[in-house]
C-alpha positions as a LaTeX table, in Angstrom:
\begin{tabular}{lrrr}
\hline
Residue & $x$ (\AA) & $y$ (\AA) & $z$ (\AA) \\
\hline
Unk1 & 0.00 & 0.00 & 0.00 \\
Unk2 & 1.20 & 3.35 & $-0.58$ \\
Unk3 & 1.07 & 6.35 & 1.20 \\
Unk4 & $-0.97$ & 8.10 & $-1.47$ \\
Unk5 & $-3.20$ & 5.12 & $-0.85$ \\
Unk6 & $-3.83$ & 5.36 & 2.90 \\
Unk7 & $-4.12$ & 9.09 & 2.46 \\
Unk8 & $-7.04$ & 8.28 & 0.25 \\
Unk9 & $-8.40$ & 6.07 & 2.69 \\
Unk10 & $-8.01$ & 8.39 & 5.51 \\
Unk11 & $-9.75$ & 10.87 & 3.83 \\
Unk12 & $-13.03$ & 8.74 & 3.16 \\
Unk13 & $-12.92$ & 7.75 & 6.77 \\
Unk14 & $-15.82$ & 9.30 & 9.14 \\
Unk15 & $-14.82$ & 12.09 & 11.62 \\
Unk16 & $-14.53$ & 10.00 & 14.74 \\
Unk17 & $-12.21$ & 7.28 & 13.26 \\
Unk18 & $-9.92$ & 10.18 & 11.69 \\
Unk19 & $-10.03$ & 11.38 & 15.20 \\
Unk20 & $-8.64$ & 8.54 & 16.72 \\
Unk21 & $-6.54$ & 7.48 & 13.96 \\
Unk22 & $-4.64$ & 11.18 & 14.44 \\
Unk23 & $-4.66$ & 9.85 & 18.43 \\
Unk24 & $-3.10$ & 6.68 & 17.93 \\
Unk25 & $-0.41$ & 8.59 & 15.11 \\
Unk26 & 0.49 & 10.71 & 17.92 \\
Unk27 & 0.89 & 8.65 & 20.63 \\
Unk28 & 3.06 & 6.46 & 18.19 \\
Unk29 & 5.41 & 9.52 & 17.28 \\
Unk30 & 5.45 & 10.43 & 21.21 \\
Unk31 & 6.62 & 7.17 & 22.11 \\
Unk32 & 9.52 & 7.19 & 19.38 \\
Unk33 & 10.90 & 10.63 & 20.71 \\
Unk34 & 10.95 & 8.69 & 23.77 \\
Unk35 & 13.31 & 6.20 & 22.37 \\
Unk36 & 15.19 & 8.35 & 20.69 \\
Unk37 & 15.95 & 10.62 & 23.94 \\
Unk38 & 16.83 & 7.72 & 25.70 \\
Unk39 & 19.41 & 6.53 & 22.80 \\
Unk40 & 20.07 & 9.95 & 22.76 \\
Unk41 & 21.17 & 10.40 & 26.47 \\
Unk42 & 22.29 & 6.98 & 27.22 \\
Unk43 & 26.00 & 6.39 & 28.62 \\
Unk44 & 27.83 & 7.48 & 24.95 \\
Unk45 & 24.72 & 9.00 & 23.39 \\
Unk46 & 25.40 & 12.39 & 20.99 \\
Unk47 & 23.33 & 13.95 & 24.13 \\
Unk48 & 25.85 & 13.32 & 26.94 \\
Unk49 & 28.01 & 16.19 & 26.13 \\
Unk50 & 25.27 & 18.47 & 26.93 \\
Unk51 & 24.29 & 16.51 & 30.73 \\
Unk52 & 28.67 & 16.95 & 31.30 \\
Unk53 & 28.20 & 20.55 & 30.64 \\
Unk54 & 25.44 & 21.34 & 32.73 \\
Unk55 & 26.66 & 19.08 & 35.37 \\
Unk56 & 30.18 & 21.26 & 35.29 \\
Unk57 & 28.18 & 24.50 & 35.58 \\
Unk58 & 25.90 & 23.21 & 38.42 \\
Unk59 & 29.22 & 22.36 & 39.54 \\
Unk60 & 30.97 & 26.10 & 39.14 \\
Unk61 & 28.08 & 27.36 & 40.54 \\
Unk62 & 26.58 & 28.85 & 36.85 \\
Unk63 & 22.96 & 27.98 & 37.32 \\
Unk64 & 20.02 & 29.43 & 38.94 \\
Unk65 & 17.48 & 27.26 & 40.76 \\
Unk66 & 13.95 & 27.61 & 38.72 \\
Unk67 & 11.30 & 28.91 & 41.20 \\
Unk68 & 7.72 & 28.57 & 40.50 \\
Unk69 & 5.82 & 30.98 & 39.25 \\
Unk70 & 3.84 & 32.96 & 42.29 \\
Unk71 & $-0.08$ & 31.58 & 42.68 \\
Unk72 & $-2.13$ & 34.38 & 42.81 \\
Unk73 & $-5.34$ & 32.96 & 45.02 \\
\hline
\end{tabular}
């Protein structure tokens, strides 16, 4: 099947099951960034530069804790 093909089908497909087909799409393209952050940041990952760095600044003292934004009640 080809893509032109299931963008054919998609189209003829009733509002509700286009709605849950786009759920299901994302879900699947969530759980791949997933996989690829955890390659990504894995012991040597192309991330772990980037967790050293921050580390060292944490380290050095560069960093400022986040604080919440204020509730206003």
């Amino acid at each position: 099947m080809t893509v032109d093909a299931i963008k054919d089908a998609i189209t003829g497909l009733p509002d509700e099951d286009k709605e849950a087909l786009a759920t299901w799409l994302s879900l699947q393209t969530m759980d791949e960034w997933d996989r690829q952050m955890a390659r990504d940041f894995a012991p040597g990952g192309r991330g772990v530069h980037v967790i050293e760095k921050v580390k060292a600044d944490i380290r050095a003292g560069k960093f400022r804790p986040m604080i919440p934004p204020s509730r206003s009640e």
